[in-house]
C-alpha positions in Angstrom: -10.4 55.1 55.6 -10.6 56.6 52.4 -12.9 59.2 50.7 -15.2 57.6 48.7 -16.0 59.1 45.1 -19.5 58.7 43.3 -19.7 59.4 39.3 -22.6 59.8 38.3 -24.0 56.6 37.0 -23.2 55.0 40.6 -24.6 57.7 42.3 -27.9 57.5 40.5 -28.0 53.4 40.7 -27.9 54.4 44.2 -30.3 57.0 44.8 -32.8 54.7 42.8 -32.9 53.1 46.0 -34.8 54.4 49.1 -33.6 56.5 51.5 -32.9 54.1 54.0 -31.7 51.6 52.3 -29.1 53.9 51.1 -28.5 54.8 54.2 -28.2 51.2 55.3 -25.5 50.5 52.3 -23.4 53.4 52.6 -23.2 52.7 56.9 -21.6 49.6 55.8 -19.5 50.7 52.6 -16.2 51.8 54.3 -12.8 51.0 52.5 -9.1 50.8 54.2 -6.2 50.2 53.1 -6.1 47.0 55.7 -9.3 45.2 53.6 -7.6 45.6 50.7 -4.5 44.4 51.7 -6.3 41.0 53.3 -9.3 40.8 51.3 -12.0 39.1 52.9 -13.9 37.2 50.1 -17.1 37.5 51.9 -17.4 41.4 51.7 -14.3 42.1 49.1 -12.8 40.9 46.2 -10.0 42.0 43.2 -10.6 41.8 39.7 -7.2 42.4 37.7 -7.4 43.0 33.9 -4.0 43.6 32.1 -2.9 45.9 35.2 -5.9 47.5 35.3 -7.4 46.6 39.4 -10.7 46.9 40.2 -12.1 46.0 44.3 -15.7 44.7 44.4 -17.6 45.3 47.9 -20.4 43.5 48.9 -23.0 44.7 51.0 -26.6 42.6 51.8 -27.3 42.8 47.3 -25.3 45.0 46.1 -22.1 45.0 44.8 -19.9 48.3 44.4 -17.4 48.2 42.0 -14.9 51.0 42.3 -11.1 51.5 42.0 -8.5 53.4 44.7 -7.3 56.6 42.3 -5.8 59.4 44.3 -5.9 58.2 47.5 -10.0 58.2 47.2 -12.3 55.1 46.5 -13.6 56.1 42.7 -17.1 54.2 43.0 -17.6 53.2 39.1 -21.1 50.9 39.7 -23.2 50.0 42.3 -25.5 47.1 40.7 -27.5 44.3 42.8 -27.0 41.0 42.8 -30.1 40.3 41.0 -30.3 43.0 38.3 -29.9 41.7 34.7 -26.0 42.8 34.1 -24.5 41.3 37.2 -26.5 38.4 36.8 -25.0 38.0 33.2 -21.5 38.7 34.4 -21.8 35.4 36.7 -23.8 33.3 34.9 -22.6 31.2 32.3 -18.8 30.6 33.5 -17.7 28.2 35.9 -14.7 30.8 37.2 -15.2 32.4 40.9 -17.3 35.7 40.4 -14.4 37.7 40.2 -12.1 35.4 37.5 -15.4 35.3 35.6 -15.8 39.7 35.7 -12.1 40.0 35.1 -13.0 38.3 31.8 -15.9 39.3 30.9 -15.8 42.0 28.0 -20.1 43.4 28.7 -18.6 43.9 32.3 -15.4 46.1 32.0 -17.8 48.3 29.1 -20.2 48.6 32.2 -17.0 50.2 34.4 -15.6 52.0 31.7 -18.5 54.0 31.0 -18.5 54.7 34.9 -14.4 55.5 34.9 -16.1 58.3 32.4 -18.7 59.3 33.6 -18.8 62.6 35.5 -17.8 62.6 39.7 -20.1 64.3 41.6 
């Protein structure tokens, strides 16, 4: 397993939650190196930009979107599946959710300011 890294805009998307559903999420947010060598669609996915990789996790809503820097899980956004943003990233395109991120510019400004953002 790896340590997992909050910045601080995925930290506070996820302590808008409450405290048991964040408990509930982070229970089943755990990263190895094995899931990301055999992604499982269902729960993980890769989004590749120009070398840059990026993992998706699922988990019931949410999605966590976060990179492997360090040997630590850097978590860059934690959005649900219903929230305004990651319903723009997947509407409109008739890629798999992951082709449609990988191309979407609104997106990889979303993880960017996340990659920036302070670690707690």
């Amino acid at each position: 397993m790896f340590q997992i890294v909050f910045n601080e805009i995925s930290a506070a998307e996820l302590s808008a939650l409450g405290t048991l559903e964040q408990l509930e999420l982070l229970e089943e947010f755990k990263v190895g190196e094995e899931d990301l060598d055999n992604l499982n669609e269902d729960r993980f996915g890769k989004i590749d930009r120009k070398g840059t990789v990026l993992y998706r996790f699922r988990a019931k809503d949410f999605r966590f979107y976060f990179e492997v820097k360090d040997g630590a899980v850097v978590v860059h956004r934690v959005l649900h599946k219903g929230t305004f943003s990651d319903f723009k990233f997947r509407s409109r395109m008739p890629l798999a959710e992951d082709e449609a991120l990988a191309n979407s510019k609104h997106f990889w400004k979303l993880i960017d300011e996340g990659r920036n953002a302070r670690r707690l």
